[in-house]
DRENVORO-639729 format. One record per residue (C-alpha): residue in one letter; x, y, z; chain. Coordinates in Angstrom, 2 decimals. Layout:
# DRENVORO-639729
PT   res        px        py        pz   chain
PT     A         X         Y         Z       A
...
# end
This chain:
# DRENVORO-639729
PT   res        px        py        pz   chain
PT     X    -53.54     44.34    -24.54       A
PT     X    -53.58     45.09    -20.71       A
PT     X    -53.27     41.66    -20.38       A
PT     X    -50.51     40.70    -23.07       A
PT     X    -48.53     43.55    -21.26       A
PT     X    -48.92     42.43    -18.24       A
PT     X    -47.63     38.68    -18.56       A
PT     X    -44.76     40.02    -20.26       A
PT     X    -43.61     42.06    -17.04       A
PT     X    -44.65     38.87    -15.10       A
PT     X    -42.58     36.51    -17.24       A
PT     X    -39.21     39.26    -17.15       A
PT     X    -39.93     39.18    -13.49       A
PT     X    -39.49     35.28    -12.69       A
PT     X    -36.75     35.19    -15.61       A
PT     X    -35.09     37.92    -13.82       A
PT     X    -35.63     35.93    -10.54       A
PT     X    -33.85     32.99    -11.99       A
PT     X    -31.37     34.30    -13.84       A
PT     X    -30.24     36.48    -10.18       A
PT     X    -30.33     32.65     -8.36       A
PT     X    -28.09     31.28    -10.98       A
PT     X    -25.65     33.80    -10.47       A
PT     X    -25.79     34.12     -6.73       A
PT     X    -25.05     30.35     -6.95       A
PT     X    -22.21     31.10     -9.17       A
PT     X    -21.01     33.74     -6.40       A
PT     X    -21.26     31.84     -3.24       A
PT     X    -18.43     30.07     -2.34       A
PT     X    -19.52     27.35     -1.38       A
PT     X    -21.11     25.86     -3.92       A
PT     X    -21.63     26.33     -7.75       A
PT     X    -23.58     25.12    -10.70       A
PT     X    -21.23     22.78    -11.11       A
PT     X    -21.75     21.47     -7.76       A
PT     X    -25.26     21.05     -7.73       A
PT     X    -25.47     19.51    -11.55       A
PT     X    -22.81     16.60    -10.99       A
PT     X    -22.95     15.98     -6.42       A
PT     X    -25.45     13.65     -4.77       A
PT     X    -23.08     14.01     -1.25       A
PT     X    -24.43     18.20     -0.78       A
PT     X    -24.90     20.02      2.17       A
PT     X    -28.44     21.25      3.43       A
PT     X    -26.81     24.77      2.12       A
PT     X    -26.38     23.88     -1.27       A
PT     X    -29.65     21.24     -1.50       A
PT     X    -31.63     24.58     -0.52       A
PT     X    -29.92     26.14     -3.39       A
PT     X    -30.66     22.99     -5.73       A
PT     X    -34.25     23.09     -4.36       A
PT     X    -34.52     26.31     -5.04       A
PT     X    -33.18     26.61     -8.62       A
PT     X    -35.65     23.87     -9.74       A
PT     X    -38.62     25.93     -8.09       A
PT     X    -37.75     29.24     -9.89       A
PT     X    -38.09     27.30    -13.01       A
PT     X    -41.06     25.92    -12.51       A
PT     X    -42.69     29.16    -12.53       A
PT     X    -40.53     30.16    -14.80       A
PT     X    -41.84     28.22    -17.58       A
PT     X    -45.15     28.29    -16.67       A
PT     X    -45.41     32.16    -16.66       A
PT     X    -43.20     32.41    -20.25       A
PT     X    -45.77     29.94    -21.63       A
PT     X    -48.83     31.89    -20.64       A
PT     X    -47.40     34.77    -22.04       A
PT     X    -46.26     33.48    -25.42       A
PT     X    -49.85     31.52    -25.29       A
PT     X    -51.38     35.14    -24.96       A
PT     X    -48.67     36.44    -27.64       A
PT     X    -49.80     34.21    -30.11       A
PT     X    -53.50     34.82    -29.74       A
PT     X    -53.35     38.41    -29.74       A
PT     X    -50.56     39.03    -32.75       A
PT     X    -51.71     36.30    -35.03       A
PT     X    -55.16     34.68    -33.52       A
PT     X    -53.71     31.70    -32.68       A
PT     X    -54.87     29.86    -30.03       A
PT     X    -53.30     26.66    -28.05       A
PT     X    -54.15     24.69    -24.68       A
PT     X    -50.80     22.30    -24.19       A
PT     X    -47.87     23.61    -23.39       A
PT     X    -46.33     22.06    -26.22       A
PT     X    -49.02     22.80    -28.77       A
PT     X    -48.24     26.51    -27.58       A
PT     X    -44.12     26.04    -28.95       A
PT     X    -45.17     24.25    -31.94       A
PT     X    -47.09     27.13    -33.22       A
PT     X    -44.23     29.55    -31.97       A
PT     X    -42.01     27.65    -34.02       A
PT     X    -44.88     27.87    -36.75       A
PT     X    -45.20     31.98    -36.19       A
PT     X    -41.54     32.10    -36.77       A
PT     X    -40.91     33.28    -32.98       A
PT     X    -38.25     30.53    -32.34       A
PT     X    -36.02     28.58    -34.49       A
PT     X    -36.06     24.85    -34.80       A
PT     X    -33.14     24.73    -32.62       A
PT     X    -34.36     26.15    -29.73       A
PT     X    -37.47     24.39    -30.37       A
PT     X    -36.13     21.13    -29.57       A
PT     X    -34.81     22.78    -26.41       A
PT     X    -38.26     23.97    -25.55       A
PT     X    -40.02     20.78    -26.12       A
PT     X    -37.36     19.47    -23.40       A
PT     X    -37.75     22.11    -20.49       A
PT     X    -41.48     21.31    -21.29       A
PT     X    -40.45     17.49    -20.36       A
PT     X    -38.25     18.83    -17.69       A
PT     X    -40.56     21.09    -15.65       A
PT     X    -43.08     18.14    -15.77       A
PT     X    -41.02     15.71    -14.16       A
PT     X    -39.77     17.83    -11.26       A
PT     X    -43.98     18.71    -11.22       A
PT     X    -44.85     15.08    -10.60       A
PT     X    -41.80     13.55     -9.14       A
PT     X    -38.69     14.21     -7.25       A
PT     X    -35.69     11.63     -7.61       A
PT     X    -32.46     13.30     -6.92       A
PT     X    -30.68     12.04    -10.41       A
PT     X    -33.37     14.06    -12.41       A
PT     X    -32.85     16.57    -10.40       A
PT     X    -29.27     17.16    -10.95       A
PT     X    -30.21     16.16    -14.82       A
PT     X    -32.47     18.99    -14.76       A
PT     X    -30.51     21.33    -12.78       A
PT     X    -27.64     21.12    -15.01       A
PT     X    -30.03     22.19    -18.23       A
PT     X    -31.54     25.44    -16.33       A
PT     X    -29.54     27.55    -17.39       A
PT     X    -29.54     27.28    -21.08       A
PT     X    -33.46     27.11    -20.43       A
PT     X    -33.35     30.56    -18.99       A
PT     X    -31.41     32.01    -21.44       A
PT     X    -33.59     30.78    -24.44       A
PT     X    -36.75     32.31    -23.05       A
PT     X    -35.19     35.56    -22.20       A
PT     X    -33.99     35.46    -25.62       A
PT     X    -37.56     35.03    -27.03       A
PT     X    -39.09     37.43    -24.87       A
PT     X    -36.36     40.18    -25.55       A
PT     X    -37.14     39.11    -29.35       A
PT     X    -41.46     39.27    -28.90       A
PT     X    -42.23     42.01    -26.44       A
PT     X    -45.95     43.11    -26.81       A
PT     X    -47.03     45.16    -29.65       A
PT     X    -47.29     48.22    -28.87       A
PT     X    -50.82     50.02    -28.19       A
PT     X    -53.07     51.45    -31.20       A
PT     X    -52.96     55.18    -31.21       A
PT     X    -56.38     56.51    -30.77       A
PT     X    -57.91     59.13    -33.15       A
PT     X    -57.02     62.64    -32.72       A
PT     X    -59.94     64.39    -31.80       A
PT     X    -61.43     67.09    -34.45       A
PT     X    -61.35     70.84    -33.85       A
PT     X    -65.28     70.37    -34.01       A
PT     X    -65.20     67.66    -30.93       A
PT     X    -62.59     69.94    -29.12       A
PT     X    -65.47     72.93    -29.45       A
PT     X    -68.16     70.29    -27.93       A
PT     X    -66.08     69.25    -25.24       A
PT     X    -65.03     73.20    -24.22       A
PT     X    -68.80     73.73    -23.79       A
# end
């Protein structure tokens, strides 16, 4: 349970980490999302800020899908390798809708091309999506926290006496 609990606070963390970039882009005056999603002409300013959006969800997803993987496993012994697999049986557990399975199956797709490849259209494809990415898995993490703890026996007035002496 250590564990589950653990991945959850991990997984808040980066979502919290990308959801403060988005709106510190959405701040700075000199650029915005709108900027980065629709511009190939940016400055080195606002490519850091592209650069850096797509990196925060890289780990992003890969930290919500570890902990939904370990979510699964430990509330209803199901066990899957794939990323993918993983939101099919979410969707099968009843943790996310079909809707926002579709969109799940696509960040999957997304965070694997800006793994493997970096063309600046995808990236500005991708970019554009983040968003709506971050606020589905917040959503399903606000909506699936870790069960809480088993309470442990209360001890006896007999094992009280034993422990007194």
């Amino acid at each position: 349970m250590e564990k589950l609990d653990y991945k959850y606070k991990t997984a808040q963390a980066a979502l919290k980490s990308l959801h403060t970039l988005i709106v510190l882009i959405e701040q700075d005056k000199k650029t915005s999302l709108h900027t980065l999603t629709t511009s190939t002409n940016l400055s080195e300013h606002q490519l850091v800020y592209r650069e850096a959006l797509i990196q925060r969800f890289e780990y992003s997803v890969d930290i919500f899908g570890k902990y939904l993987k370990e979510f699964l496993l430990i509330k209803f012994g199901r066990t899957q390798q794939p990323p993918k697999s993983i939101i099919r049986e979410a969707f099968a557990a009843e943790l996310i809708d079909e809707e926002n399975t579709e969109l799940f199956m696509e960040m999957i797709d997304d965070r694997n091309i800006t793994s493997h490849t970096y063309m600046e259209p995808l990236a500005i494809k991708i970019a554009r999506h983040i968003p709506a990415y971050c606020i589905a898995m917040q959503l399903v993490l606000t909506n699936n926290p870790p069960p809480p703890p088993a309470l442990k026996p209360r001890r006896t007035t007999q094992q009280i006496k034993k422990l007194r002496k």
